[in-house]
N, C-alpha and C positions, 0 to 999 in steps of 0.2 A: 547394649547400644551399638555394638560394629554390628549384631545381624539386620537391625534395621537403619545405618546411615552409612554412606560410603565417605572415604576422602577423595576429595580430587585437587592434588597437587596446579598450581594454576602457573603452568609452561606457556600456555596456550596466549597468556599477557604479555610476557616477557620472556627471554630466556639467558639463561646466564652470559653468555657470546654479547650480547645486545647493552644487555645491562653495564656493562665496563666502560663499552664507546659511547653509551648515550647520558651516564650521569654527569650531573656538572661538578666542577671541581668543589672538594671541598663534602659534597654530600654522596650518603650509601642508600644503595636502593636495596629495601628487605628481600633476602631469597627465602625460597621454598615455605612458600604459605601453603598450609591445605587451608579448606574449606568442608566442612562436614554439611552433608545434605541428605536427607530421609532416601530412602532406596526408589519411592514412588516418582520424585524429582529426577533420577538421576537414570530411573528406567525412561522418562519422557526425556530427558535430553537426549536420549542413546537413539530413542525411535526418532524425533527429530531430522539427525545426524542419518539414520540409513534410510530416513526420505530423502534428505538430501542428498544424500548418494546417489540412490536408485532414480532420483530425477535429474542429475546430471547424467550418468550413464545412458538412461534413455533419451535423452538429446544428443547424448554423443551418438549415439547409435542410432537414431532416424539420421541426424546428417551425414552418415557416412552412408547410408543408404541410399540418400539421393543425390550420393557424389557416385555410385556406383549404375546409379540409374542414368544419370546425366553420360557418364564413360558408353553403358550400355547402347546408347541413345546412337553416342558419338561413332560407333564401332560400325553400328547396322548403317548410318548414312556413308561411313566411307568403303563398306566393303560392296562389291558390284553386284548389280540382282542378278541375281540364278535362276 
């Protein structure tokens, strides 16, 4: 069973820090749940995850390119023609 299911501990919900100042008096919030999920689930969250990477990344990186375009812009109108 572990070669085809992983755990993933579920941090991602809650995390222990959180959990103390946010219970109400009186009540416990359960720690450290895993979750077992087939490898196949858990290879599609992974790839998910480095899309969304890779499509943050590449936004971050066109906008700094057109911050660098805009400087470049700026540079040629304030230096004197030659």
């Amino acid at each position: 069973m572990a070669s085809c299911c992983r755990g993933l501990e579920l941090h991602e919900l809650y995390s222990r820090f959180d959990e103390d100042l946010n219970a109400p008096f009186g009540y416990t919030i359960p720690r450290d749940r895993v979750v077992v999920i087939p490898d196949s689930e858990y290879k599609a969250a992974q790839e998910r995850q480095t899309a969304q990477r890779v499509a943050g990344l590449e936004a971050r990186r066109a906008e700094r390119l057109s911050v660098v375009d805009q400087l470049e812009k700026q540079i040629d109108e304030l230096q004197p023609s030659q």
